[in-house]
Backbone as numpy.savetxt, mean C-alpha at the origin, in Angstrom:
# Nx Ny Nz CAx CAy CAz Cx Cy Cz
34.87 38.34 76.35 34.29 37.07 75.88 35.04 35.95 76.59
34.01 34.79 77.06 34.76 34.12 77.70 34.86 33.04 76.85
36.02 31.40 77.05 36.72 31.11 76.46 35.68 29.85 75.76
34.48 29.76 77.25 33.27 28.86 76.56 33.13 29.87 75.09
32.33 30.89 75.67 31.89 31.68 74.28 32.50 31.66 72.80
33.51 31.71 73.36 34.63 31.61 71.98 34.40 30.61 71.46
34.30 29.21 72.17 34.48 28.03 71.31 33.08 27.96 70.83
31.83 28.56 71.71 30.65 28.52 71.02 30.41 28.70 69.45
30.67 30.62 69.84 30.97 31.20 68.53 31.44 30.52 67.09
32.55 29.84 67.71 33.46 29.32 66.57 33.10 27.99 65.88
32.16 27.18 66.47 31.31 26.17 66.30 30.55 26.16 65.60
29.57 27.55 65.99 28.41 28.12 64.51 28.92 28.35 63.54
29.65 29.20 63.76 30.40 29.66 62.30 31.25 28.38 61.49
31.61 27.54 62.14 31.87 26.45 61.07 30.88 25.43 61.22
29.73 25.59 61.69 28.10 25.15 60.93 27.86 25.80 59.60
27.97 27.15 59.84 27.54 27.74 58.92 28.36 27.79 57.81
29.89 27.36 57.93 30.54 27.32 56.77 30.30 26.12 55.81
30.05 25.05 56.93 29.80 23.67 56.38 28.37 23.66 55.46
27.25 23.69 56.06 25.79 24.32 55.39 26.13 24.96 54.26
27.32 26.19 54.08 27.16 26.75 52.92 27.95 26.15 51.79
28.82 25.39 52.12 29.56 24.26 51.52 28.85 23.17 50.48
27.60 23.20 51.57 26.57 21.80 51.05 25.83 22.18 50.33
25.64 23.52 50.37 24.15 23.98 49.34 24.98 24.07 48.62
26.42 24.59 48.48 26.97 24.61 46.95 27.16 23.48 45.82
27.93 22.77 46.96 28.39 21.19 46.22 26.45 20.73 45.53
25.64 20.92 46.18 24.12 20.64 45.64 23.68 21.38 44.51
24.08 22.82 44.60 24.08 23.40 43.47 24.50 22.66 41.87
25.74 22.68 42.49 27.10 22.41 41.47 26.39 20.59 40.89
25.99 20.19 41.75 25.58 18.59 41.27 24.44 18.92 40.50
23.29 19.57 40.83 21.97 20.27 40.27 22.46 20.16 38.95
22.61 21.50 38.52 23.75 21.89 37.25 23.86 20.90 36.62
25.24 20.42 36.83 25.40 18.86 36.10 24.88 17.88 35.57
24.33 17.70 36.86 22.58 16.68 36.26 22.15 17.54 35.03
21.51 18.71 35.38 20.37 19.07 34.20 21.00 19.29 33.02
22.50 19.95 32.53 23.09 19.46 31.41 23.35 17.93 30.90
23.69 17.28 31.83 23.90 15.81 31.58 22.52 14.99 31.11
21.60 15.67 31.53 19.74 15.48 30.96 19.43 16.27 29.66
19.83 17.33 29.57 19.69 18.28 28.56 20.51 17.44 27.13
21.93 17.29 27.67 22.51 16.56 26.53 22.01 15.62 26.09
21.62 14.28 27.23 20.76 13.30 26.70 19.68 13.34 25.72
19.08 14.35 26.00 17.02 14.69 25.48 17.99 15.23 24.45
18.99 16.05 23.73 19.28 16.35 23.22 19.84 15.38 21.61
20.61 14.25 22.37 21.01 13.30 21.40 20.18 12.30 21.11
18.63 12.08 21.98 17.59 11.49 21.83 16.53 12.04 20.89
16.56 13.11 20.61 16.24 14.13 19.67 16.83 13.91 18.01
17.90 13.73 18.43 19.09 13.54 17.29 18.80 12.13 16.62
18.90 11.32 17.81 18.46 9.84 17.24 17.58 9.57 16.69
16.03 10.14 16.93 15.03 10.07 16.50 14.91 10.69 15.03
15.48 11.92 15.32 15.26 12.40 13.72 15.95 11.48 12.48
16.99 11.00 13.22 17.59 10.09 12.17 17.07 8.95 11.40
16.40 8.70 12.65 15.77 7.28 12.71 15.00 7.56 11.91
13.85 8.96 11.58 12.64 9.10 10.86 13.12 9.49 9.32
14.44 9.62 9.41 14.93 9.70 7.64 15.37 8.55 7.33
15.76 7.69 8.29 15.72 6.03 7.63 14.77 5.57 7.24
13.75 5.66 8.35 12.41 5.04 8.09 11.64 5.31 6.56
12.08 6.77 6.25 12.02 7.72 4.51 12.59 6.87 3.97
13.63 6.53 4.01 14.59 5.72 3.01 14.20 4.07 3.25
13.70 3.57 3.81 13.50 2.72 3.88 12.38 2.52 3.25
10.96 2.92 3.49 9.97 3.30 1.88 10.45 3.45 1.07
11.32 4.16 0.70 11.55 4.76 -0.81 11.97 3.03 -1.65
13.33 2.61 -0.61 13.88 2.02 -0.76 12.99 0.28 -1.68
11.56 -0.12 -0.85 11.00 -0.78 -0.91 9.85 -0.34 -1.57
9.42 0.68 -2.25 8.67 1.24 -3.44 9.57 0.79 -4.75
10.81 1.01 -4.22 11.84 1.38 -5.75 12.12 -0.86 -5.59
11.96 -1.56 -4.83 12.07 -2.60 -4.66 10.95 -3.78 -5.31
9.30 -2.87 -4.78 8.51 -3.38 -5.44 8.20 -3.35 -7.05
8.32 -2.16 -7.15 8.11 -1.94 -8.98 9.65 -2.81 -9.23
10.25 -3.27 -8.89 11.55 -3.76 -9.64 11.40 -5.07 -9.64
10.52 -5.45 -8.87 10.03 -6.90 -9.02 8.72 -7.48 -10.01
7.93 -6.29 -9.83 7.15 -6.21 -10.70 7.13 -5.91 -12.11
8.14 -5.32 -12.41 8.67 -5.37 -13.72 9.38 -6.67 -14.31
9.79 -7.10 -13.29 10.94 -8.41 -13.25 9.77 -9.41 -14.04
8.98 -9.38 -13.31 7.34 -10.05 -13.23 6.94 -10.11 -14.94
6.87 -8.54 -15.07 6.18 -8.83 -16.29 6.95 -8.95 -17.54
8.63 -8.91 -16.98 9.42 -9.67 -18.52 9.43 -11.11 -18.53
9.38 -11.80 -17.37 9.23 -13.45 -17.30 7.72 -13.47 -18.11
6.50 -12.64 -17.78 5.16 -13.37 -18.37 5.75 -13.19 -20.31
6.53 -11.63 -20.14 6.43 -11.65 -21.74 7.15 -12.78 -22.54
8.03 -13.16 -22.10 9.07 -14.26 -22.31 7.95 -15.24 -22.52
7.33 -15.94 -21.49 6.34 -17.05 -21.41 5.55 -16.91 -22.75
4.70 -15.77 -22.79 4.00 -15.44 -23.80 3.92 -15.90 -25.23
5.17 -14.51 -25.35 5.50 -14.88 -26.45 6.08 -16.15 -27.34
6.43 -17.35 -26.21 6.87 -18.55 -26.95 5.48 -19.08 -26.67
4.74 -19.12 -26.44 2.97 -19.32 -26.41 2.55 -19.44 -27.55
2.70 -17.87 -27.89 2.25 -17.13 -29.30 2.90 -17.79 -30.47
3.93 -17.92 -30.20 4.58 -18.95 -31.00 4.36 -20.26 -31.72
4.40 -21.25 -30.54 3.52 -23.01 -30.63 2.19 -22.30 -31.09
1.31 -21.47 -30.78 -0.44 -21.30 -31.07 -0.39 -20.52 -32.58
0.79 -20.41 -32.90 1.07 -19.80 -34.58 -0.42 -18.38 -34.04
0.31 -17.63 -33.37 -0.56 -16.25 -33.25 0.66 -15.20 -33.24
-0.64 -14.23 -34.05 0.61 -12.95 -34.15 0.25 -12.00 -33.01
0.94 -11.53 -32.48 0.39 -10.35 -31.66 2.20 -9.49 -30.97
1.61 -8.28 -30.77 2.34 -7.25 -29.61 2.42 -7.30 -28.67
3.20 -7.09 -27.63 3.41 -7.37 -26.00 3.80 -6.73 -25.40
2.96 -6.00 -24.83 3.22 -4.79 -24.39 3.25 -4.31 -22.51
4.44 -4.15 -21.90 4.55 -4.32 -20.37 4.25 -3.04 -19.83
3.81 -3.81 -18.68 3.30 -2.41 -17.67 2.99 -2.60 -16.51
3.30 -1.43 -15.08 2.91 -1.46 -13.73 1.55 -0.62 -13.33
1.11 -1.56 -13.07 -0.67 -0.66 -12.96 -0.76 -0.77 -11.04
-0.44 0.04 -10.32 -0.56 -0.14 -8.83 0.49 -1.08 -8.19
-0.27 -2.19 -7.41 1.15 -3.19 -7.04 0.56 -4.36 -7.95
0.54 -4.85 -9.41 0.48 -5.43 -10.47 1.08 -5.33 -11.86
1.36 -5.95 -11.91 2.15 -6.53 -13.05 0.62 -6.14 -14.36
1.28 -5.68 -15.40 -0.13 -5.88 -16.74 0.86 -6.36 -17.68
0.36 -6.84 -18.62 0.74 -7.62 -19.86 -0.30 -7.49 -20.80
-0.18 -6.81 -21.77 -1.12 -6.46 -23.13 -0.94 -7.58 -24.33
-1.50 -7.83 -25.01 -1.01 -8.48 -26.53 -2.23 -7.90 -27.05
-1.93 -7.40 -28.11 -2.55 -6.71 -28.93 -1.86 -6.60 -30.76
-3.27 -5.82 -31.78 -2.28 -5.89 -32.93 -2.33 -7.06 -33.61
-2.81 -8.61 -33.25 -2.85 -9.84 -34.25 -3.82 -10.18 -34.47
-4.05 -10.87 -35.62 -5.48 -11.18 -35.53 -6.25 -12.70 -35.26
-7.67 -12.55 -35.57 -7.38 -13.30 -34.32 -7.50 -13.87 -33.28
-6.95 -12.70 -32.26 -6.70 -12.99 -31.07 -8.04 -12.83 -30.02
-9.37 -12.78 -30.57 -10.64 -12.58 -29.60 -10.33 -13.96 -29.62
-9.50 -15.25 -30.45 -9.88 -16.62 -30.13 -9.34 -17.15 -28.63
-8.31 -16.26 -28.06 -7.86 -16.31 -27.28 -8.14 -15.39 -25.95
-9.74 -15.02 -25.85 -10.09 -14.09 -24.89 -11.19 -15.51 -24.71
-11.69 -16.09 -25.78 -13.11 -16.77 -25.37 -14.38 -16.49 -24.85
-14.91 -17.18 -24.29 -16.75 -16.57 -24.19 -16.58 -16.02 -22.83
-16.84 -14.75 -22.78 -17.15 -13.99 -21.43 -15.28 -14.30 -20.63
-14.27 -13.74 -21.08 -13.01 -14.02 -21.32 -12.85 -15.50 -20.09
-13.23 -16.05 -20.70 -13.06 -17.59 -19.72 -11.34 -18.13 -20.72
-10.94 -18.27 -22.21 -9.86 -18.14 -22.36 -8.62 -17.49 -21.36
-8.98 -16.54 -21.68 -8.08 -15.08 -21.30 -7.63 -15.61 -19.57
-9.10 -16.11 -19.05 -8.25 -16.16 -17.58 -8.02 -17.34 -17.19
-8.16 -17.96 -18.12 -7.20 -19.55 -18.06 -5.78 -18.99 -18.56
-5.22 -18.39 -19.49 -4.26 -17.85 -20.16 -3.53 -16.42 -18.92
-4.39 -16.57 -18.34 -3.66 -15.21 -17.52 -3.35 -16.13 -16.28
-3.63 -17.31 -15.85 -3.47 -17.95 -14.71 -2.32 -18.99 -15.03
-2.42 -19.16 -16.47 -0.88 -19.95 -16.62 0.29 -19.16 -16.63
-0.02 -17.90 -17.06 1.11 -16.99 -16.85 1.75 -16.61 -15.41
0.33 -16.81 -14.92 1.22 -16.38 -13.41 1.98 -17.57 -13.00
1.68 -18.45 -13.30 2.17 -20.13 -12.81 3.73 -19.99 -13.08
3.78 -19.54 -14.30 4.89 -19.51 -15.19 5.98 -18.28 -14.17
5.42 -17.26 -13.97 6.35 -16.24 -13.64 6.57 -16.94 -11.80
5.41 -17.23 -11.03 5.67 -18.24 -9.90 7.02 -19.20 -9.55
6.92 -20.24 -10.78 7.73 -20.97 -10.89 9.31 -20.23 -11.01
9.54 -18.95 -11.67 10.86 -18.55 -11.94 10.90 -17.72 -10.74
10.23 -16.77 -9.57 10.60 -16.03 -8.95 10.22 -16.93 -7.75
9.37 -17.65 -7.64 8.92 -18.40 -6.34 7.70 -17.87 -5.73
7.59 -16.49 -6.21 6.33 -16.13 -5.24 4.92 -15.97 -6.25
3.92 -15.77 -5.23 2.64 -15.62 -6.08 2.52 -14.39 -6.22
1.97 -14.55 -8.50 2.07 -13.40 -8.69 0.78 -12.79 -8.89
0.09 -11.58 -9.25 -1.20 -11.14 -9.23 -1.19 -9.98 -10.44
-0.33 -10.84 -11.37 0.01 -10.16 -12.66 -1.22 -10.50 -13.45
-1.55 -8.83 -14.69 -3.28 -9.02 -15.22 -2.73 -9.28 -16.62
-3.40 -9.99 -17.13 -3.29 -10.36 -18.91 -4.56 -9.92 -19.16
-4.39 -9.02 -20.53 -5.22 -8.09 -21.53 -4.90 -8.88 -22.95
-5.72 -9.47 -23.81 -6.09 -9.77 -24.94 -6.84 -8.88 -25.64
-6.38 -8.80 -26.85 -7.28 -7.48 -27.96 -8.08 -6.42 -27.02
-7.63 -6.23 -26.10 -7.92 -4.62 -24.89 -9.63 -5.55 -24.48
-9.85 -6.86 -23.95 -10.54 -7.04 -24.07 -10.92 -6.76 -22.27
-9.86 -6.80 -21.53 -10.46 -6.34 -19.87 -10.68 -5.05 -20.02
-9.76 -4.40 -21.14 -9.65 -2.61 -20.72 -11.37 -2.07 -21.72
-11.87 -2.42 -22.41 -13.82 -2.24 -23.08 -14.37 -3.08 -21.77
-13.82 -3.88 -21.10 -14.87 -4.60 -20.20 -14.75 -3.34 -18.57
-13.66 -3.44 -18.68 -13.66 -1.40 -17.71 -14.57 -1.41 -17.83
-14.60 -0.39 -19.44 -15.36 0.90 -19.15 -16.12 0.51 -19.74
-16.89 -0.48 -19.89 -18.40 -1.10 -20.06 -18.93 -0.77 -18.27
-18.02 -1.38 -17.55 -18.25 -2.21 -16.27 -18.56 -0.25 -15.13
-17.62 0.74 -15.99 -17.37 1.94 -14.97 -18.65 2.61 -15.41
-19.40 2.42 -16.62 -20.57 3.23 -17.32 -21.65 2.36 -16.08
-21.69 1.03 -16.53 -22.95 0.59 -16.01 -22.93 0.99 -14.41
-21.41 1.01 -13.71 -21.70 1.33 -11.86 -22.70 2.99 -11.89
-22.50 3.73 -12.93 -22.37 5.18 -12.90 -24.14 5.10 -13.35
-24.50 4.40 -14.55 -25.91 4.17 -14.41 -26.74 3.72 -13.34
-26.63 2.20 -12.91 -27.15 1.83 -11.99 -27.40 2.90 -10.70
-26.25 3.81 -10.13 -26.14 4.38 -9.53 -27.12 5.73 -9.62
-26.90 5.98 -10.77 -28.04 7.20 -11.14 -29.34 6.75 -10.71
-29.42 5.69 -10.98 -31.29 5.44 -11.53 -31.86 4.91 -9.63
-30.92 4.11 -9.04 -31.40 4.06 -7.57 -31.22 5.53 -6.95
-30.68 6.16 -7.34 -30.46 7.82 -6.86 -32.31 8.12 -6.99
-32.71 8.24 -8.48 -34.07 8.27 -8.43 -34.85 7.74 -7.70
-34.75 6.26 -8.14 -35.95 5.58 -7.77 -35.87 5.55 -6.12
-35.09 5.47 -5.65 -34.47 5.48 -3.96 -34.98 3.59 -3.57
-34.80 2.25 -4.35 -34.99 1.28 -4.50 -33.32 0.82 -4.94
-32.73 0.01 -3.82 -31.71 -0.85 -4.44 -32.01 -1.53 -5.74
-30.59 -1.95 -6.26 -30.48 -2.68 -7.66 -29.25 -3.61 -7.52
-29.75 -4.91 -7.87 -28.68 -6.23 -7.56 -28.02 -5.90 -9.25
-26.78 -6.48 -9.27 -26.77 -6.56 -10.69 -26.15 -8.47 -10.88
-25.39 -8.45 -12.14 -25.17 -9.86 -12.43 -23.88 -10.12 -11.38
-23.76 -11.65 -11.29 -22.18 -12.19 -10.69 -21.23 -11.84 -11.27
-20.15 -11.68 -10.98 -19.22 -10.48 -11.20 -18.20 -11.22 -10.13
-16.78 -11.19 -11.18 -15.57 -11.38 -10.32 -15.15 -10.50 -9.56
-14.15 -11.11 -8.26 -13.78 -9.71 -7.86 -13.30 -8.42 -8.53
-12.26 -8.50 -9.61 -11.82 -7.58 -10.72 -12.92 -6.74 -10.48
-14.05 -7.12 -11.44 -14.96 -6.84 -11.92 -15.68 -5.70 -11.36
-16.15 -6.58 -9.76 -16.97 -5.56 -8.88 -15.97 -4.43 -8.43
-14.89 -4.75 -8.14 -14.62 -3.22 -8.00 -14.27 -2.12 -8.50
-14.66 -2.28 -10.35 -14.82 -1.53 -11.04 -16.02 -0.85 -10.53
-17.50 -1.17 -10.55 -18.57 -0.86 -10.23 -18.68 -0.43 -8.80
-17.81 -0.79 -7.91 -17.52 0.01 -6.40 -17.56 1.23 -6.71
-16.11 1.35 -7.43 -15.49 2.37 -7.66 -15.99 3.50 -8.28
-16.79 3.27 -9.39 -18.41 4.18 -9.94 -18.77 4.23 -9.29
-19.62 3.37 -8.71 -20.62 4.19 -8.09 -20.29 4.82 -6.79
-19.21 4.74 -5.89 -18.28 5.61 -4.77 -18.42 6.82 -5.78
-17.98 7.35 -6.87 -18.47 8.36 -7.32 -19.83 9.11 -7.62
-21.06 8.84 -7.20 -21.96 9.10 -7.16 -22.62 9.57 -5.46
-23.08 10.85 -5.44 -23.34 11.27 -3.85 -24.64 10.29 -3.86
-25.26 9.94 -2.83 -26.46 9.91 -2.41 -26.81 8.12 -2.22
-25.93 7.36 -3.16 -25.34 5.77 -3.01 -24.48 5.37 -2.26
-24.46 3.93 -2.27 -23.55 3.27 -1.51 -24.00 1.91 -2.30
-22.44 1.27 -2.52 -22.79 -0.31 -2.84 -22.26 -0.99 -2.37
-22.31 -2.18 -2.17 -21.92 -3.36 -1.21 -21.89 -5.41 -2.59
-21.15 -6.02 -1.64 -21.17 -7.41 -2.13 -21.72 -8.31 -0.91
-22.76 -9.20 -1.97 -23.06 -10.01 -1.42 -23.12 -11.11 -2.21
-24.16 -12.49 -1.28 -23.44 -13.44 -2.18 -22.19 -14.84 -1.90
-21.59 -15.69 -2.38 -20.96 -16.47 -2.13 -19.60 -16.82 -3.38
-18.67 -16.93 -3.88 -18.21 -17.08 -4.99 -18.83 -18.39 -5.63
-19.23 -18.61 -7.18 -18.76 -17.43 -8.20 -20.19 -16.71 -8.46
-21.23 -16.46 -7.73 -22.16 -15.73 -7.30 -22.26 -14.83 -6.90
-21.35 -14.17 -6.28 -20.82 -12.79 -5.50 -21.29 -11.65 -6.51
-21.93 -11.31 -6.06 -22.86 -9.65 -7.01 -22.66 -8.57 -6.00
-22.39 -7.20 -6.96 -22.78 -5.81 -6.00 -24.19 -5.59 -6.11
-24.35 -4.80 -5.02 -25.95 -4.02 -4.60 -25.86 -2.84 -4.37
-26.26 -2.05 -5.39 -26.50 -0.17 -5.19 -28.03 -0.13 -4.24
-27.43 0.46 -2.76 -28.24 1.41 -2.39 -28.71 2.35 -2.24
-29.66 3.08 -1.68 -29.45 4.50 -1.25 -28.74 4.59 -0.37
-28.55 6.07 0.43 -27.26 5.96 1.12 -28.23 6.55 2.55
């Protein structure tokens, strides 16, 4: 071998040492990366799940927040109330409660007290609108708390859940819509709500306030 050759030889071979040098160190970086990615997606994983049991606790937190205000709600109306009941020399019971996201307030038990529901409860929701004024004024916000006199909204229900469930029947037959009377909001969506229980209907509002009536159709 001559002495060119030699140095030839010896040239490749530390090509080839170098090349195999480089695919390693590439290896070895490869590797690294994809744990150093793996760990990431890993603690991004971690974060997220966390995040989605805060987000749990954070509902819970503001369920257990709302009813606590709403209760708050309906000891200020009873307070109000009852010194009401008082000056109006009326006897009655007062009875608190959370019906959805609302405040209820009962008085019941005195007698009486239909003087304080009035014609077609026009009393009652003058008397249920000073109450909210009242609980407004102590918490600051507007409240959408319901006042019940001698159970006179809770017979106007289920006056209101019979007639959606009739009406509903009888356009089922006749297959001819049926308007009924003006009706507060309260009101109509008692009669929604019937007649949504009935297959083969559908009802709707139309109308302008304090004119606003439901309409059972066919469906």
């Amino acid at each position: 071998m001559t002495a060119e050759t030699a140095t030839q030889t010896g040239t490749e071979t530390e090509a080839q040492d170098d090349a195999k040098a480089t695919t390693e160190d590439q290896t070895e970086s490869t590797a690294e990366s994809t744990g150093a990615d793996t760990a990431a997606d890993t603690d991004v994983t971690d974060e997220s799940a966390e995040d989605f049991d805060d987000d749990e606790d954070d509902d819970e937190d503001d369920d257990e927040d709302d009813e606590d205000r709403l209760v708050e709600e309906g000891e200020i109306a009873g307070d109000y109330l009852e010194q009401l009941l008082d000056v109006l020399d009326f006897d009655g019971d007062i009875d608190l409660d959370v019906d959805g996201d609302r405040a209820v307030v009962s008085i019941d038990g005195g007698d009486d007290l239909t003087k304080l529901v009035g014609r077609k409860g026009e009393v009652l929701d003058a008397l249920q609108e000073l109450t909210r004024l009242a609980v407004q004024q102590a918490t600051g916000e507007r409240s959408r708390l319901m006042l019940d006199i001698a159970r006179w909204r809770a017979d106007r229900r289920d006056r209101l859940a019979r007639l959606g469930r009739e009406v509903a029947e009888r356009v089922l037959k006749s297959g001819e819509r049926e308007a009924l009377d003006p009706m507060t909001p309260f009101e109509r969506k008692i009669v929604h709500d019937a007649v949504a229980a009935v297959d083969g209907v559908v009802s709707e509002s139309e109308g302008a306030e304090p004119k606003r009536r439901v309409v059972v159709l066919p469906e």
